[in-house]
C-alpha positions in Angstrom: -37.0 -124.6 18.4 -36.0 -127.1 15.7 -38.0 -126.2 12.2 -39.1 -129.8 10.3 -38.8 -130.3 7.0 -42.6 -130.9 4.8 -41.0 -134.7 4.4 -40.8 -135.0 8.1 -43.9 -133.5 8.7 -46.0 -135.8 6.1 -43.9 -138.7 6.5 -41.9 -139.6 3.5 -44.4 -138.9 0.8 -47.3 -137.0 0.5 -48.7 -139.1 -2.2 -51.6 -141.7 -1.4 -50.7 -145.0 -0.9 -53.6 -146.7 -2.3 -55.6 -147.3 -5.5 -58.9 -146.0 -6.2 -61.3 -146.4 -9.1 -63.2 -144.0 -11.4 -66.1 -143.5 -9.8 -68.2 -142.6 -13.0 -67.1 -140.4 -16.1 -69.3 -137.7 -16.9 -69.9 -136.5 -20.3 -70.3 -132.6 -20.6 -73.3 -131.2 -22.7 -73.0 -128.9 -25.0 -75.3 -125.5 -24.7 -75.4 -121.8 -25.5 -74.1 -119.4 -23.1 -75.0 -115.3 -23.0 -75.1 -114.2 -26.1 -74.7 -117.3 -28.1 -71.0 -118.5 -27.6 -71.0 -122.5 -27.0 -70.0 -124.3 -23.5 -69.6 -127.2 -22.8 -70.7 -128.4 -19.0 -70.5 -131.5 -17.3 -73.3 -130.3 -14.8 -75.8 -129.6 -13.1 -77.3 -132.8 -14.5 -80.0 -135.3 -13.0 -78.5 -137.2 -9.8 -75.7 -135.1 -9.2 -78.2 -132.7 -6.6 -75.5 -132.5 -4.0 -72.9 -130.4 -6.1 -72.3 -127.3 -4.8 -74.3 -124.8 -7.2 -71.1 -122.4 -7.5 -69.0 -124.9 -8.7 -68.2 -124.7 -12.0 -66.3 -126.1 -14.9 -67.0 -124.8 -18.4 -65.0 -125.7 -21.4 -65.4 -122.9 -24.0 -63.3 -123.0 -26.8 -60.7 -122.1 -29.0 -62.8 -119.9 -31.1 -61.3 -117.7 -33.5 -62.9 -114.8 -33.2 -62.4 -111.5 -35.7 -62.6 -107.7 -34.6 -66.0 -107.1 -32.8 -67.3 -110.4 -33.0 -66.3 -111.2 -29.4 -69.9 -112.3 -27.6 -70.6 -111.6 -23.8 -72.7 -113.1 -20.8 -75.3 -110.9 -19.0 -75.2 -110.5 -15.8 -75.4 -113.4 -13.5 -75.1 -114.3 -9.8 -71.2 -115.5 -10.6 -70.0 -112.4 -12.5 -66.4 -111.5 -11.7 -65.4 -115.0 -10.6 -62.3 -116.4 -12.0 -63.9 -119.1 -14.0 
């Protein structure tokens, strides 16, 4: 049994070959997250329905932050997912 190589197996390039377009560009809101520390989330937002409600991407920020002053999130149906 003769092992291919990954070139050999998705032909020489396992780029795309063709163009596309943007699509739309989406601008996150801002908003307050737990207990007060600022996000910033492209959705949910009207029209987008169909995105999968576990989905996430959340810009937070640098912050700088001084002893104690770090500021949590309650608990939530997402807890303990690398985020």
């Amino acid at each position: 049994m003769t092992r291919r190589s990954d070139d050999e197996a998705f032909g020489e390039t396992a780029m795309t070959e063709s163009l596309r377009t943007v699509d739309e560009v989406i601008t996150a809101h801002r908003t307050l997250e737990g207990a007060g520390f600022e996000v910033r989330r492209p959705f949910p937002r009207p029209g987008r329905d169909l995105i999968d409600p576990f989905l996430l991407l959340d810009e937070m920020g640098p912050v700088d932050l001084g002893p104690g002053q770090a500021k949590g999130a309650p608990d939530h149906p997402h807890r303990g997912f690398e985020t």
